[in-house]
C-alpha positions in Angstrom: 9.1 -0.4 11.9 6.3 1.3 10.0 5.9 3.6 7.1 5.3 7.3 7.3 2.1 7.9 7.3 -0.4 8.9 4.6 -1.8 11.2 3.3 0.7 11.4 0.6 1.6 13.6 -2.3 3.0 14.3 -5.1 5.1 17.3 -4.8 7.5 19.4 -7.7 10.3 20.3 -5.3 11.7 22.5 -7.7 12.6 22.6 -11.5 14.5 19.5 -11.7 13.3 17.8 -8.7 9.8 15.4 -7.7 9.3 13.9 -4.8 6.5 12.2 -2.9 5.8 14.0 0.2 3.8 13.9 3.4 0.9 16.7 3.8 3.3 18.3 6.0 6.3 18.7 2.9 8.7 16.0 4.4 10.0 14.5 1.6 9.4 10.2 1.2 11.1 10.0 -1.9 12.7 11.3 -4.8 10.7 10.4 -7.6 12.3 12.0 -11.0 11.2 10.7 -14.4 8.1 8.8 -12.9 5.7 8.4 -15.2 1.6 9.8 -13.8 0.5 6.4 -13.2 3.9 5.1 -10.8 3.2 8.6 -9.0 0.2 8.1 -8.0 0.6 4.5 -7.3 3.3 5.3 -5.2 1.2 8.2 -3.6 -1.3 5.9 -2.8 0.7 2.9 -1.6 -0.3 3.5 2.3 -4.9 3.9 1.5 -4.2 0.7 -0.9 -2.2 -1.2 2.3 -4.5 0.2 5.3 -7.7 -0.9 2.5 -6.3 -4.6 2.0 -5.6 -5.0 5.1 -9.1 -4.1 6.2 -10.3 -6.4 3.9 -8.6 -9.1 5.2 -9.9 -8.3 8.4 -13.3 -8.1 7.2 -16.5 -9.9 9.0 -19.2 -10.5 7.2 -22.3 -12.2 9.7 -20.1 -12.8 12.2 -17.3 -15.1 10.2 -14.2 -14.0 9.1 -14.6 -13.4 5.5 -10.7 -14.7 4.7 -12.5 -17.9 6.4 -15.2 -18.1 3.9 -12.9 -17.7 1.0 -10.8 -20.6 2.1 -13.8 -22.6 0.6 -12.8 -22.6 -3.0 -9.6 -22.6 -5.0 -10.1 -19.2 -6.5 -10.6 -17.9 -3.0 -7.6 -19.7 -1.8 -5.2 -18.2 -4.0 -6.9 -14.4 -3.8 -5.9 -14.7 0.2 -2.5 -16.1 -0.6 -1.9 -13.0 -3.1 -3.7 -10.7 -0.5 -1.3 -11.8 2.4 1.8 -11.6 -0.3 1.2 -8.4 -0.8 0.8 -7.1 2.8 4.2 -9.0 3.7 5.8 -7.1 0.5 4.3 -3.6 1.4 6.0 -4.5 4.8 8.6 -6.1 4.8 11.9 -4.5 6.0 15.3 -6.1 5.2 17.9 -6.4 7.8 20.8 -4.6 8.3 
């Protein structure tokens, strides 16, 4: 299963109403009393995923960059938190 796909928005549906939507005005989700910051954390949830997850994917003179990283604590636990965070941003619970 994926998500719907970006671009997202932030959309006043009507007076009492807010919703994050696609560009095309299907609604994601209803987003009433969000604060700015949430909404456009929210609206921006699918470029931060598709960025971290080219970063993870990222070569840098031919070597796998998550391989370089694995060199050093610090760089070990940014690619544990990296990986966390993809498998959060994608998980889906069972039914």
């Amino acid at each position: 299963m994926t998500h719907t796909p970006a671009p997202w928005l932030y959309a006043r549906v009507d007076e009492t109403t807010e919703a994050i939507v696609t560009d095309e005005g299907d609604s994601i989700c209803d987003v009433r009393g969000a604060s700015a910051a949430d909404l456009s954390l929210i609206a921006n949830a699918p470029a931060l995923l598709a960025a971290l997850r080219a970063l993870m994917s990222l070569d840098v003179k031919g070597h796998a960059l998550a391989d370089r990283l694995q060199f050093s604590d610090s760089g070990r636990a940014l690619l544990d938190q990296c990986r966390a965070a993809i498998a959060r941003a994608t998980y889906t619970p069972e039914n």
